[in-house]
N, C-alpha and C positions, 0 to 999 in steps of 0.2 A: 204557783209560780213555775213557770220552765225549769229544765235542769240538763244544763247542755253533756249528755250521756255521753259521748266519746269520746275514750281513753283517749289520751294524746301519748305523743311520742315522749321520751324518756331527756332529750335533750333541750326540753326547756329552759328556761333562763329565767328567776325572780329578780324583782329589784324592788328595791322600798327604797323611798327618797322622802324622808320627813318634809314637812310645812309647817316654817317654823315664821312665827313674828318676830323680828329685831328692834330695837328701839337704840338706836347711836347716837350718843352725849357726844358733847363737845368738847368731851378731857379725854378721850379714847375708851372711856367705860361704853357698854352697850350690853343691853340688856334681851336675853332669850326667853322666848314659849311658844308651845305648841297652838299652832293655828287653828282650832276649833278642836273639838274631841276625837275626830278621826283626822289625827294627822297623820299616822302610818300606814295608811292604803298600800297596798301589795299592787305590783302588776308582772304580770306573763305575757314572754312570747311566747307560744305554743306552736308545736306543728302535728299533723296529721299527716305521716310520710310512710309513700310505699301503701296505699290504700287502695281498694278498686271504686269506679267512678262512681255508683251505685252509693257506697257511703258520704263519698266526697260531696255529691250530691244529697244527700238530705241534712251533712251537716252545714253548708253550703246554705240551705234553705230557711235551718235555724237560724244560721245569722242575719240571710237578709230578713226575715220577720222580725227579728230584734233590731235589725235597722241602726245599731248603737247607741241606741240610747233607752232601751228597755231591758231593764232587768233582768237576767236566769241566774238561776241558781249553780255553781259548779263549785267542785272539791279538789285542789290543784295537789300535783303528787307532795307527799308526804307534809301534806296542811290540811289548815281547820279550812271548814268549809265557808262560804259567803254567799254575797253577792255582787255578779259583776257584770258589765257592759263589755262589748268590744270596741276595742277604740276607733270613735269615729274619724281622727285624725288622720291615723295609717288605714284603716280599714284591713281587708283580709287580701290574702295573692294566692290565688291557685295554678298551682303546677304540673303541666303535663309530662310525666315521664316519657321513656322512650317505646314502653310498651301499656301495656290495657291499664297499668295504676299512676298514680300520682300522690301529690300532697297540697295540704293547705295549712297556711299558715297565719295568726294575728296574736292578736295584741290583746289578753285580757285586763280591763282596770278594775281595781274593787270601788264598791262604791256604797255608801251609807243605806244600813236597810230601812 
């Protein structure tokens, strides 16, 4: 499997958002669980900032051959490792600075290996 090798920038963002099942009675009781075994999937923003174009471009290249919805392997800062897609919903934005570097930014989700 791939394994998207560039460090990313330090100001990333996690967010875990449970999927949880509810079930709501009719007296005000309602009933919780987790929605299949992996209901705590991680996801990141990521940015690749202040980079020159050369990098930008091949990780640029890794995405779109993962196209979002094919698997690599990455190890998000200070976490266990996985597997994750980029999300196909936001996709990625690339930024042109004002001089020779830039940045790029997306959205990784994890996803069941």
């Amino acid at each position: 499997m791939a394994i998207f090798i560039w460090l990313v920038s330090k100001d990333g963002t996690k967010t875990v958002k449970p999927r949880v099942l509810k079930a709501q009675f009719g007296d005000g009781y309602a009933q919780r669980g987790p929605d299949g075994i992996n209901s705590l999937l991680r996801r990141w923003t990521v940015a690749l900032n202040n980079r020159e174009a050369a990098e930008l471009d091949a990780a640029e290249a890794f995405l779109v051959e993962h196209g979002g919805y094919i698997k690599f392997d990455w190890t998000p800062p200070h976490g266990a490792a996985g597997k994750w897609i980029c999300d196909a919903e936001t996709g990625w934005e690339r930024i042109q600075g004002g001089g020779p570097n830039g940045s790029l930014r997306c959205t990784f989700v994890e996803v069941p290996a």
